[in-house]
N, C-alpha and C positions, 0 to 999 in steps of 0.2 A: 526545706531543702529543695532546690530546682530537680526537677526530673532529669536534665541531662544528667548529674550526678548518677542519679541510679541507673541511665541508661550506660555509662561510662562503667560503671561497677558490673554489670551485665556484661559489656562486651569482652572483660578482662577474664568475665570466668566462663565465656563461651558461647552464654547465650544471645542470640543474634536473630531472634524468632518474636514475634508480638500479639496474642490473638487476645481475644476479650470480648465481653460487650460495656459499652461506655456508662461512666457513673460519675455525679458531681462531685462527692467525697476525692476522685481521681481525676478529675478537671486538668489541673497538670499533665499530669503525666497521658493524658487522653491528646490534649493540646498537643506535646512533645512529641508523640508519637506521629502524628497526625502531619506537623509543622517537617518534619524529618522525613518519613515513609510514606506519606499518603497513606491511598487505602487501593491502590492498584497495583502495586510488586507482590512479591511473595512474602520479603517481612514480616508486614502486619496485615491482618487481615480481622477485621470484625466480623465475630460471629452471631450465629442465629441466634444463640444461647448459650451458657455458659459452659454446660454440658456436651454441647458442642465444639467450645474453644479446648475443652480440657486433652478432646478426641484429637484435635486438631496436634497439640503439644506433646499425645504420643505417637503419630503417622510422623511427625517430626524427626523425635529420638531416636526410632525406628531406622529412622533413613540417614540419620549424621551423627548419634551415639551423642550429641546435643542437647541439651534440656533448654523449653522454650521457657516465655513468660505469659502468663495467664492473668489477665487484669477481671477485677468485678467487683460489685458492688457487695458485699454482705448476705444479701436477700437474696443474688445468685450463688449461695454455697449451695442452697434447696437442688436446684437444676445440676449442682456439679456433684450432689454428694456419692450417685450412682456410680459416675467413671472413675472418682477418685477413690472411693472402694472396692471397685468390681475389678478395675483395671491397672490403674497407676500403683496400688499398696504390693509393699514386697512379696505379698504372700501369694500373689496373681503373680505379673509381671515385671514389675519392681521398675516404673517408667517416673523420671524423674522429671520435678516441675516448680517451677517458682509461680508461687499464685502471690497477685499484689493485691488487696481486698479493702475496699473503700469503710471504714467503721462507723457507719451509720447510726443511731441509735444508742450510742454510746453513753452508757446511765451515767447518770447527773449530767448529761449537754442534752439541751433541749431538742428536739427532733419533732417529724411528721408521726401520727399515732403506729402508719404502718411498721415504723422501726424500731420502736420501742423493744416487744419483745427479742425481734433477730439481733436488736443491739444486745441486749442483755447476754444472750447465748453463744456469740461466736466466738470467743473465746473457747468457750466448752465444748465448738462442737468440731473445733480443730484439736483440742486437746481427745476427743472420741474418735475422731477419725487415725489418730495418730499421727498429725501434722503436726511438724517445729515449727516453732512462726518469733516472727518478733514483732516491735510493737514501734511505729514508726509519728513521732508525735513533731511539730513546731519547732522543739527545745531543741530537739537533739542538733549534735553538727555532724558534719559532714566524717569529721574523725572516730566520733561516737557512732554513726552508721556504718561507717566502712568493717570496723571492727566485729560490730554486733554480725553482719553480713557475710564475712570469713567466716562465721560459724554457721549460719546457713548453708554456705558452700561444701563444707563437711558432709552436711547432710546430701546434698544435691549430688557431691560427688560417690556418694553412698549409694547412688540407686533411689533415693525417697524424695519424695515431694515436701517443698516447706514453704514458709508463707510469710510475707508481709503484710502486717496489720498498719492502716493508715488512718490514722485521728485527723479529725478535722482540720486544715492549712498542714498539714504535712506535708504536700509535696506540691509547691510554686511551680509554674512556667513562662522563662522571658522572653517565650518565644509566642506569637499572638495569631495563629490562624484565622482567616477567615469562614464561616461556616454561612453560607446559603446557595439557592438555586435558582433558577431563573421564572420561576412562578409568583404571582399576582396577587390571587386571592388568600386573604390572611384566616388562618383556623377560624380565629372567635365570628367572623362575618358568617365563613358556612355556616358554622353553629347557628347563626341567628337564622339563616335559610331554612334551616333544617326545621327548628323549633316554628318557624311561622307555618308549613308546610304540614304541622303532627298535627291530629287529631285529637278533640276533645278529652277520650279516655286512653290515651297512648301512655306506655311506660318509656322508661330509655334506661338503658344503662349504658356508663364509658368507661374509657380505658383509666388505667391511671395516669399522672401525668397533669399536663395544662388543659385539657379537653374537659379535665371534669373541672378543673378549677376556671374555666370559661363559662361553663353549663351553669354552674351554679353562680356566676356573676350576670348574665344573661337572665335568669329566671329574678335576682333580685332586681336589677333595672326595668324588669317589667311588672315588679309588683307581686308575683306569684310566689305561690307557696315551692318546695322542694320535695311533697311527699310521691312525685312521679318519677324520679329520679332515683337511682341507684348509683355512688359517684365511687365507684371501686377504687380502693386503697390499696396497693402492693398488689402482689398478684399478676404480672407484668404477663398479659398473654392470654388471660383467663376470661375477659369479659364479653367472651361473645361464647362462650359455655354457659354461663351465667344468666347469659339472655337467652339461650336454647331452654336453659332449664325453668323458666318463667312462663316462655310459649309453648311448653308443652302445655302448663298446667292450667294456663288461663287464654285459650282458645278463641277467647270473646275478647280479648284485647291484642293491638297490634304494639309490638315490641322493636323498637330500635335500638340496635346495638353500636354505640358509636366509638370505633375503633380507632388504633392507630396502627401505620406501617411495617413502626418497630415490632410493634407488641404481636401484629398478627403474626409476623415474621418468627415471632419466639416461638409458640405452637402450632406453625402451620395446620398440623393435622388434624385441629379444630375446624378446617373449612373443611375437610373431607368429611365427617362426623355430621357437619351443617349438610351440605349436600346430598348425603345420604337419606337424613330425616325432610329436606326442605320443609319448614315448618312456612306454612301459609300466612301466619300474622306475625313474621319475621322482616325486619330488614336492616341490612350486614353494611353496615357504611364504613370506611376506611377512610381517614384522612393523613393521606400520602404526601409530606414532604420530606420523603429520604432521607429522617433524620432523625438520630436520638436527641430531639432538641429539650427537652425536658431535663434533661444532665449533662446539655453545653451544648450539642449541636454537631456531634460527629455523625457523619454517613452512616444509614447503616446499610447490612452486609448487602441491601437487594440487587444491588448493579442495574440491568437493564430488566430485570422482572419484570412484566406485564400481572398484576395483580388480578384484573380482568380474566385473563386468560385464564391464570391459574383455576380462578373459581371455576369457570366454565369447565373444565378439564377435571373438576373434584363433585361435579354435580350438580352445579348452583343454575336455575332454570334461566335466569334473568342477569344480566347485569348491566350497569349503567354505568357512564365515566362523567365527571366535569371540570372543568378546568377555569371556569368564573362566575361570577353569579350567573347570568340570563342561562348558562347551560345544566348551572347546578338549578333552577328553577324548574326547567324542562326535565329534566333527570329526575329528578324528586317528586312530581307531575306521573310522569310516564312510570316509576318504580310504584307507585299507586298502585294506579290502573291496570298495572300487567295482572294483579289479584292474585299474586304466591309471590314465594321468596324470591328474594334478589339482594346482590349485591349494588352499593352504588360507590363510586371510587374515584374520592375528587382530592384533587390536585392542589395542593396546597403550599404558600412559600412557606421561609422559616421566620420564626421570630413572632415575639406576644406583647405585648403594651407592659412597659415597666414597671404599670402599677398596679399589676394581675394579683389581686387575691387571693385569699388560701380558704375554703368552707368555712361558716364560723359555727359551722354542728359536726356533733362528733359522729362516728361512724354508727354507733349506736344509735342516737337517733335518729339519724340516716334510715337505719334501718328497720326500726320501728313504724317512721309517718308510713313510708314504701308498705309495708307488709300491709299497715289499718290498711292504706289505699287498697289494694291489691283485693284484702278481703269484702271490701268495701262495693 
């Protein structure tokens, strides 16, 4: 079904609100939104988190007696499940909400390892939280959604939050955004900067996303093994706590945490945390192209954020910027030498070579070579 459909079905039962954070299951309807509203009105607005979007959709109803729309991927129910039981259920406030929820992981369709479980569950853990939902697949048409969605409406206008479930090719768009930015230097190049730049006994861990599926294409073009690596699966946010939790315990090795924009964006308050402790054999890299481009390439929410700044202002001793190789060279040079933590925050366009691979070890192993190393 094209997403304007469902935007056409939305604006007839009122809603006229858009927030989320972007997922490929929702491609469409991400595009839609995007080709339609941008990301500078009030409309739509990509948020930090999903948890956040949810926040967003009751200051909303609050203010226009309106229910928004709440787009995410599955593995953001984790992030949402606090607001939509603390806040949105009738038993608090009774703030209504259409969530659209990408079906990742969906048993018997093959998926990435991290989806597997949250596929299995989401169905049950809207049926726990006491969200309607339905179940929005390829097959259906347009007559069979409208219908199924009047009954949603019910609910919606009941005061309760309910939910679209979205199966893989569910919802088309023939509308075709463009998504990039005026920057140069491509992810997998810094990656390669970075990696020339580490030291013998260096660990790394990344974000999830292309960055780890870079790292570990990168390490097999050069022949080397992947037991220094940590190539974080799901967990969209987390991987520079992850690499905090490493430097504490191994003091004798310097630890790179190789981030992305989106994802620091998700937990900010993981830099305040970093800042506080400044762990000396840390360093906090961020590859910034303003973009959830790992699940299409929509904006995200940072606007003019200075990432820099921010650190500096949450504790971080040091920070570095670059914006092309010779400066990511220098950058990475001088985040050395300064001898404690720092952040380094380079500038990156969008887009990855089409014929970007996927790990061909499991997470588990993964996480075993890491560990012998580690103990090693």
């Amino acid at each position: 079904m094209d997403a304007q459909h469902l935007l056409s079905a939305c604006k007839n039962a009122g809603i006229e609100f858009f927030t989320g954070v972007p997922d490929s299951q929702l491609k469409g309807l991400c595009d839609t939104l995007y080709a339609t509203f941008g990301v500078e009105g009030k409309e739509h607005i990509v948020a930090a988190n999903e948890g956040n979007a949810i926040a967003l959709c009751a200051g909303h109803y609050l203010a226009t007696g309106r229910p928004g729309l709440c787009y995410m991927q599955n593995s953001g129910l984790g992030n949402a499940v606090n607001p939509i039981a603390s806040l949105m259920d009738g038993q608090v406030y009774g703030l209504p909400c259409l969530l659209v929820i990408g079906w990742r992981g969906e048993p018997g369709v093959h998926d990435e390892p991290q989806h597997v479980k949250q596929g299995q569950i989401t169905l049950s853990q809207l049926d726990l939280l006491d969200v309607p939902y339905m179940v929005l697949d390829k097959s259906m048409s347009d007559v069979d959604f409208d219908a199924a969605f009047a009954g949603l409406r019910v609910h919606l206008d009941a005061g309760r939050t309910a939910a679209i479930v979205v199966k893989k090719g569910g919802l088309t768009c023939s509308l075709k955004p463009q998504y990039k930015n005026s920057r140069t230097l491509a992810r997998e190049e810094a990656a390669a900067h970075i990696l020339r730049a580490s030291g013998e006994g260096d660990v790394f861990v990344s974000t999830t996303g292309k960055l780890s599926r870079e790292l570990f294409e990168l390490r097999e073009a050069a022949g080397q093994g992947h037991e220094k690596d940590f190539l974080t699966v799901g967990s969209m946010g987390h991987a520079s706590m992850i690499a905090l939790g490493i430097a504490l315990d191994k003091p004798d090795r310097r630890v790179w945490c190789l981030d992305g924009d989106g994802a620091a964006l998700m937990h900010l308050g993981a830099m305040a945390v970093l800042g506080r402790k400044k762990p000396a054999n840390l360093l906090h890299v961020v590859i910034n192209n303003a973009a959830h481009e790992t699940v299409g390439g929509m904006p995200v929410c940072e606007g003019a954020l200075d990432l820099s700044a921010a650190a500096r202002a949450m504790g971080y001793p040091h920070t570095f910027r670059a914006e092309d190789g010779a400066s990511l060279d220098a950058a990475l040079s001088a985040a050395k030498e300064c001898g404690g933590f720092a952040l380094l925050e380079v500038m990156c366009a969008v887009g990855a070579r089409a014929d970007l691979g996927r790990p061909t070890t499991t997470p588990r192993q993964n996480r075993d070579v890491l560990m012998k190393y580690l103990r090693d």
